[in-house]
N, C-alpha and C positions, 0 to 999 in steps of 0.2 A: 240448545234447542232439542225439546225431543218430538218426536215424531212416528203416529200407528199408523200404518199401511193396512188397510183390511183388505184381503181377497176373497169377495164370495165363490168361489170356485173351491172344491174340495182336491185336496192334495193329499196323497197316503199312495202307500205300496197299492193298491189297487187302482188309481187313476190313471188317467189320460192325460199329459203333459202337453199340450200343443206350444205354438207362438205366442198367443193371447197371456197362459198361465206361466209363463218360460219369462214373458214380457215383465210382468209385474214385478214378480222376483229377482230377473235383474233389476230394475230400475228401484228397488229398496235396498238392493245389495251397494251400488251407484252409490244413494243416496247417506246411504251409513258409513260412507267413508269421510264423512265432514257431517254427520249430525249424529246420534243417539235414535238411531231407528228401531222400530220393533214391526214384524211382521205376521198379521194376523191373519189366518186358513183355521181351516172346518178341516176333522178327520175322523174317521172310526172313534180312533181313542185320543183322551186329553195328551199333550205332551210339551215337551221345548227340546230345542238346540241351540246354539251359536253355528252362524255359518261364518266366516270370521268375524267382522264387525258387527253382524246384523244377529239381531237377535229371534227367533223364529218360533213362534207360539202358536199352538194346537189347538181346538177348542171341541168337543166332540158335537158332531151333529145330532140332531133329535131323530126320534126313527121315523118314516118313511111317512108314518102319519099326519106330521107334524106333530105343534106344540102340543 
């Protein structure tokens, strides 16, 4: 089974991590240990990682304008 988690919340070296965004992220970390998870956030710039299991995809946000 695979499995995207999207988080509208922006995550990058400049944000504000609270419980809410902390939340998420564990429970797709949780989740990728018995499915094929991918974790979707908004950041400055495009990117990925592996955080072990879970796989964590960047997507860049638009400016300020919108689209």
């Amino acid at each position: 089974m695979r499995i995207l988690h999207i988080s509208t919340t922006f995550l990058g070296a400049g944000s504000i991590v609270g419980g809410g965004e902390r939340y998420s992220l564990e429970l797709a970390k949780a989740i990728a240990s018995r499915a094929d998870v991918v974790f979707l956030s908004f950041n400055a710039n495009r990117g990925s990682h592996n955080d072990g299991r879970l796989r964590v995809e960047y997507i860049r946000t638009p400016p300020s304008g919108g689209l």
